[in-house]
ZAMARGU-4260 file (C-alpha; in steps of 0.2 Angstrom, whole numbers, plus 5000, padded with zeros to 4 digits):
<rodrens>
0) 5000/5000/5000 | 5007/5016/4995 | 5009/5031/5009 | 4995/5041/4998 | 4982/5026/4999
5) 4985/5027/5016 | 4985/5042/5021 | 4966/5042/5010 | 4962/5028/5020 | 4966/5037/5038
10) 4956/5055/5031 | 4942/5045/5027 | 4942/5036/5043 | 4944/5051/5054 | 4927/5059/5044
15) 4916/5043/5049 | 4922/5043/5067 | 4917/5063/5066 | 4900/5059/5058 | 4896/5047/5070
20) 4903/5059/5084 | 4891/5072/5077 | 4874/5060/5079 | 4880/5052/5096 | 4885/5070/5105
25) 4869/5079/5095 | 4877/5092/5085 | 4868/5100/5069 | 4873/5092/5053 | 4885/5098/5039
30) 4882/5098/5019 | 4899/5089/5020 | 4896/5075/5033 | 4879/5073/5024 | 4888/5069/5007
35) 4899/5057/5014 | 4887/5047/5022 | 4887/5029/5014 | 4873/5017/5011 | 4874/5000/5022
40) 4867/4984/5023 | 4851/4991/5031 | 4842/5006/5031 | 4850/5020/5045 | 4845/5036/5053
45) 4858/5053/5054 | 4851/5065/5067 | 4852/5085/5062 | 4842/5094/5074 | 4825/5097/5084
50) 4819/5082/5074 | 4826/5085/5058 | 4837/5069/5052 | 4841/5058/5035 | 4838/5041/5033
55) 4850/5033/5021 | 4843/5019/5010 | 4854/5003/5006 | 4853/5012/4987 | 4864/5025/4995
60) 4848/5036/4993 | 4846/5051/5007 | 4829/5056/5011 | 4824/5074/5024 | 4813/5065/5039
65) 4808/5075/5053 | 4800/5064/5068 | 4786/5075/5080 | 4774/5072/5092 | 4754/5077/5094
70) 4740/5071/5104 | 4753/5058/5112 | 4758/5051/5094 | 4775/5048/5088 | 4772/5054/5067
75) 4786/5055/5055 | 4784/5068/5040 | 4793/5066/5023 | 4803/5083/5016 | 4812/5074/4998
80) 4828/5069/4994 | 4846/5076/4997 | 4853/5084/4987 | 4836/5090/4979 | 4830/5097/4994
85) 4847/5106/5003 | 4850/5106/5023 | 4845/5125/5022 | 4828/5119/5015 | 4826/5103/5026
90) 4829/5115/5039 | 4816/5128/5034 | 4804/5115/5030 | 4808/5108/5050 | 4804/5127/5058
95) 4787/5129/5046 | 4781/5112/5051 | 4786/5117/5071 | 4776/5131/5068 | 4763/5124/5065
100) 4763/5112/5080 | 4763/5126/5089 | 4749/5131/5081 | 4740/5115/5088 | 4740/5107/5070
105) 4746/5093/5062 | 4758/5096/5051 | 4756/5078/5042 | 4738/5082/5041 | 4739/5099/5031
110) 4754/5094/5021 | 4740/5078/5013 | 4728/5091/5015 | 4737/5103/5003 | 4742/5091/4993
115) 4723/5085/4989 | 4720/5102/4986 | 4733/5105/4970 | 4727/5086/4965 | 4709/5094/4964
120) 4713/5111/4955 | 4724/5099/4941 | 4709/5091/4938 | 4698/5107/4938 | 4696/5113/4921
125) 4690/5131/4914 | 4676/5120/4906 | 4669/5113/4925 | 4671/5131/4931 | 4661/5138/4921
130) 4646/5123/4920 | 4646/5129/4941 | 4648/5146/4935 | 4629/5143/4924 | 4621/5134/4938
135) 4625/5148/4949 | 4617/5159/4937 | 4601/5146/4936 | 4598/5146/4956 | 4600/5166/4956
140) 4584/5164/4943 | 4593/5177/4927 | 4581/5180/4913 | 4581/5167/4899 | 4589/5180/4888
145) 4605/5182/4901 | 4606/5163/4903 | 4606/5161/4882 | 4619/5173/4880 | 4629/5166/4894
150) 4626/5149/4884 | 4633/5154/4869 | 4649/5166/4876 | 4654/5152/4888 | 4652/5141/4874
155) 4666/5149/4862 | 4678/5149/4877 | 4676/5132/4881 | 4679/5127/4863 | 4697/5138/4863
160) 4701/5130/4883 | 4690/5122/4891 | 4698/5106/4895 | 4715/5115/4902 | 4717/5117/4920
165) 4709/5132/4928 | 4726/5137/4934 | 4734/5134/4916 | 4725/5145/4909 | 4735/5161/4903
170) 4730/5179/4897 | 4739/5174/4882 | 4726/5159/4878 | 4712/5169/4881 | 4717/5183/4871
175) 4718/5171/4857 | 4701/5164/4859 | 4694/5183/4859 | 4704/5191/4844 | 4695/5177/4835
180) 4681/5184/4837 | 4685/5201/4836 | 4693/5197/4819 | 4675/5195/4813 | 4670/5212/4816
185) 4660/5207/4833 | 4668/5221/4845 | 4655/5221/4857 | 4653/5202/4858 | 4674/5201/4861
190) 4669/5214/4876 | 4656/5203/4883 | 4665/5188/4880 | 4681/5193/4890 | 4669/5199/4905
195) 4660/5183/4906 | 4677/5173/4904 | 4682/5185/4920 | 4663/5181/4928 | 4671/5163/4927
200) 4689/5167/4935 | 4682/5177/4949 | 4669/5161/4952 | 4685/5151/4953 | 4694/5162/4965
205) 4681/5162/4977 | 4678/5143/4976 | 4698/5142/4982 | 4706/5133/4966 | 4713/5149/4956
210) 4721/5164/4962 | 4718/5176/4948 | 4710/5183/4934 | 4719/5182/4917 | 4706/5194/4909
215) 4710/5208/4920 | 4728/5212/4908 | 4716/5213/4894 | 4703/5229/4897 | 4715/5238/4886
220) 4720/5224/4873 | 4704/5224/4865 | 4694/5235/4851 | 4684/5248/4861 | 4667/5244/4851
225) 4658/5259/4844 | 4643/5265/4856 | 4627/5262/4843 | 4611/5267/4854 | 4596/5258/4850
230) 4586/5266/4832 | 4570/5276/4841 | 4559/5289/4834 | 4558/5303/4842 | 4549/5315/4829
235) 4532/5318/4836 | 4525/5317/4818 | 4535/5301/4810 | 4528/5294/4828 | 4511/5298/4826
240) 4513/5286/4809 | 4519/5274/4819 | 4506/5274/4829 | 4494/5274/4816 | 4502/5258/4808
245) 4503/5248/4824 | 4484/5251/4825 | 4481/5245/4808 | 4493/5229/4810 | 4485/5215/4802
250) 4493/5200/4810 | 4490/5193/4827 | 4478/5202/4838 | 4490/5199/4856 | 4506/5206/4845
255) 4498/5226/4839 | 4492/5226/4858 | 4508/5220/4866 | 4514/5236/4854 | 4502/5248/4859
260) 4506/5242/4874 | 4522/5242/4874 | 4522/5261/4868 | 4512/5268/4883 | 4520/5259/4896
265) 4539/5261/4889 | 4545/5246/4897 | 4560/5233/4893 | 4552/5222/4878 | 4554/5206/4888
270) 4546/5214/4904 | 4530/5215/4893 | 4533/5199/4883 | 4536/5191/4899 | 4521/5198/4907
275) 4508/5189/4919 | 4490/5191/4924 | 4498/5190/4940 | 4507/5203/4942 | 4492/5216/4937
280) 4483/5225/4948 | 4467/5235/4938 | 4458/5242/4950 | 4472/5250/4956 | 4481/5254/4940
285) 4497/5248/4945 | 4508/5232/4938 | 4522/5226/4948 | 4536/5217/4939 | 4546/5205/4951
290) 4564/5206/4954 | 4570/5191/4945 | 4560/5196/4927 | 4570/5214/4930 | 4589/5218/4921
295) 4594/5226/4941 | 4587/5211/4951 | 4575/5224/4960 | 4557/5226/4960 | 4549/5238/4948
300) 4530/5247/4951 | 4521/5254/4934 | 4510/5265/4937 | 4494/5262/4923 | 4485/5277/4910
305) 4470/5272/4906 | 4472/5269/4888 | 4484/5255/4895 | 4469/5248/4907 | 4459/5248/4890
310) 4473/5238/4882 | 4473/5225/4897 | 4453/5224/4895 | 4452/5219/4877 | 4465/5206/4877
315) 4458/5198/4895 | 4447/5188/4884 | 4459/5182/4870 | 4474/5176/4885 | 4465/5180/4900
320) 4462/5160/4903 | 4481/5157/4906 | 4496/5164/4912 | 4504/5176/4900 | 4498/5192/4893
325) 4506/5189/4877 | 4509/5169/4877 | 4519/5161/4860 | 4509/5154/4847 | 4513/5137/4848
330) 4511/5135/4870 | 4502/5145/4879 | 4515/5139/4895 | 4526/5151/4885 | 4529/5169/4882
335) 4528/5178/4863 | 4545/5175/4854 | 4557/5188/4857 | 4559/5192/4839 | 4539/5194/4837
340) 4538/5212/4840 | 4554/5218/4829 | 4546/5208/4816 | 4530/5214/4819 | 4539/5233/4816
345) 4546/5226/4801 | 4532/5220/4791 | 4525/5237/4796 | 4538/5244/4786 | 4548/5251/4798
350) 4568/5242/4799 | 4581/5241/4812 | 4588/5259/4808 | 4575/5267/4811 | 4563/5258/4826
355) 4565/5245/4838 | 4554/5237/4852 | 4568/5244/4862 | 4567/5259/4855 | 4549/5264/4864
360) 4560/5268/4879 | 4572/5282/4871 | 4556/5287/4862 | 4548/5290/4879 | 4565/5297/4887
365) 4566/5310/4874 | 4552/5317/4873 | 4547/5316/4892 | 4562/5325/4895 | 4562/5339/4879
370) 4543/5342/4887 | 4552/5352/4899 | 4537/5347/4912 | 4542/5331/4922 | 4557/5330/4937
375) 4573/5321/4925 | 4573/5308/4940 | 4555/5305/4939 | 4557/5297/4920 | 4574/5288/4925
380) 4563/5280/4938 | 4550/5276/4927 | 4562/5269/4916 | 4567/5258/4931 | 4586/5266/4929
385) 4597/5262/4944 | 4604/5274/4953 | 4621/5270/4955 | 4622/5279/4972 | 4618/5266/4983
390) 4614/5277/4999 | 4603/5289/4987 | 4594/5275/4980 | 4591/5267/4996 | 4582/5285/5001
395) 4575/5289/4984 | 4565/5270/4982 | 4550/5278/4989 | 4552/5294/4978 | 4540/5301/4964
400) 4528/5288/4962 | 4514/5304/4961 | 4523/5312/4948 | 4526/5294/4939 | 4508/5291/4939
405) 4503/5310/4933 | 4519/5306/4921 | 4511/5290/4914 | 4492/5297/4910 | 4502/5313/4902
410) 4511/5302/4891 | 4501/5292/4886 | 4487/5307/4882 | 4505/5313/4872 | 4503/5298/4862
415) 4486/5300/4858 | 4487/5319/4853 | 4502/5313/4840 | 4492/5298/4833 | 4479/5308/4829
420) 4490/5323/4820 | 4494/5336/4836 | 4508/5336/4848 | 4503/5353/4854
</rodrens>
């Protein structure tokens, strides 16, 4: 044996006999004496500190344990594998874990518990998400319009991501999916499409399996669409043609009254079209829409002229027998398509630039307001136009209901003075 294999031979021999001289007197481990340790027949335990320690496989493997006690039980938890997991980290893993003993929690128990959790978010795609999301919106009871829509945006966005991860999906993907569509030209439906995508994400954050909403990057990244208000007449004398032509309508009896309607009451087209017996009271002249038929999600009164009371009366024997005002065709368990009135106008001539069923509303807004006679608040109120103040509307709710009632027999005596040739 040479004098250098020998003197190998003692330096090695002096580094075991100060390994084991750190595990026997207690002292905290080294990164050195933890890479010199050397597998053995069996399995073997190398102490650090406060419960720290590596077990050495017979595969030469090192593996971070740390041995703890609660309720009385001796538990041993599993950090990784040296060098992967250093004796800094080991250690830090150590005092989190203590930590949390001192806490009164197991640290086993929330290291399983937390690992469960990522296993769950892996398997929650956007696509689950946002099927919770829907039957969210089903229990809160949205209109059948809102749900539709919500359908068919949701749809486009599953198609581009839906089986990916919740937590894999990027601003980058869904930019992707929404420059698609605005490609096409559809600006507003990119808009409402990266809201509803956020609708999902913020669904997802407070169900506990994403952290984040990739839309919000994006308010700037997409086409601003061009504000297009709805088409509405507001000349007094092309509306007195109007009015003259929904009189003569010659198709379904329920569809010129629901436009006739419709006109004096200035109400959302589906809040008509939706419309039950129920909700009318005659004898009072008032009609109280319910919360979950309204865009707000809040109650609406309308107070009732008496050319609309006239309206109610002659079509109490054509649908008074069911449910609906203006019921479908084909069931009378359903309400008139949402595409009979806008049809209706158009056979009478009258196309999407120029009229709407919308349009009734800024018909009534305009020229309500240009009268110069009526409080501003009063017609947003009849409108059912939220007040985004939340303490004012709290205090105004009780607000100009006398004015709204002189409001709806003036307009609809305005209505009457047009159609028959004066608006003076």
């Amino acid at each position: 044996m040479t004098s250098e294999s020998a003197l190998f031979i003692s330096v090695f021999a002096m580094q075991v006999v100060l390994c084991c001289a750190a595990v026997s007197d207690g002292m905290p481990l080294t990164d050195t004496q933890i890479r010199n340790l050397k597998p053995r027949d069996k399995a073997y335990k190398v102490t650090d500190f406060q419960g720290l320690y590596v077990t050495v496989a017979p595969s030469g493997s090192r593996l971070w344990h740390m041995k703890y006690r609660i309720d009385g039980r001796e538990k041993r938890l599993s950090f990784g594998a040296y060098p992967a997991v250093s004796l800094a980290q080991a250690r830090k893993l150590r005092d989190e874990a203590r930590s949390r003993l001192a806490a009164g929690e197991d640290p086993g128990e929330v290291k399983k518990e937390d690992k469960r959790h990522k296993q769950i978010i892996r398997e929650t795609t956007f696509k689950k998400l946002a099927e919770a999301y829907k039957e969210k919106a089903e229990k809160e009871g949205r209109a059948e319009a809102t749900k539709v829509k919500t359908e068919w945006l949701l749809g486009m966005a599953i198609a581009a991501f839906g089986d990916k991860p919740i937590e894999e999906v990027t601003s980058p993907m869904v930019l992707a999916c929404l420059r698609k569509v605005e490609s096409k030209g559809n600006h507003e439906t990119a808009k409402r499409l990266r809201a509803k995508i956020g609708a999902v994400f913020r669904y997802a954050i407070a169900s506990g399996v994403a952290e984040n909403d990739p839309t919000f990057a994006l308010r700037d990244a997409l086409i601003r669409p061009k504000v297009k208000s709805r088409s509405a007449i507001t000349d007094p004398e092309i509306l007195g043609g109007l009015l003259r032509a929904i009189d003569g309508f010659q198709g379904q009896a329920t569809t010129r009254i629901a436009l006739q309607f419709l006109a004096f009451v200035a109400q959302r087209p589906g809040e008509v079209r939706q419309a039950t017996w129920a909700e009318f009271d005659l004898e009072k002249a008032i009609w109280i829409i319910p919360a979950d038929r309204m865009k707000m999600r809040m109650p609406h009164s309308v107070p009732l002229s008496a050319q609309a009371i006239a309206l109610l009366k002659e079509l109490m024997p054509i649908t008074g027998h069911g449910s609906f005002l203006f019921p479908s065709l084909r069931s009378t368990q359903r309400p008139m398509s949402e595409n009979t009135l806008n049809g209706a106008l158009r056979r009478l001539g009258y196309d999407g630039d120029e009229m709407t069923a919308h349009g009734f509303r800024a018909t009534f807004s305009t020229l309500a307001n240009e009268s110069g006679l009526w409080n501003p608040d009063a017609i947003e109120r009849a409108l059912a136009h939220v007040d985004g103040n939340k303490i004012r509307r709290i205090y105004a709710r009780g607000e100009y209901w006398e004015e709204r009632v002189r409001l709806a027999n003036w307009w609809a005596g305005y209505l009457d003075e047009v159609k028959a040739g004066s608006s003076n």
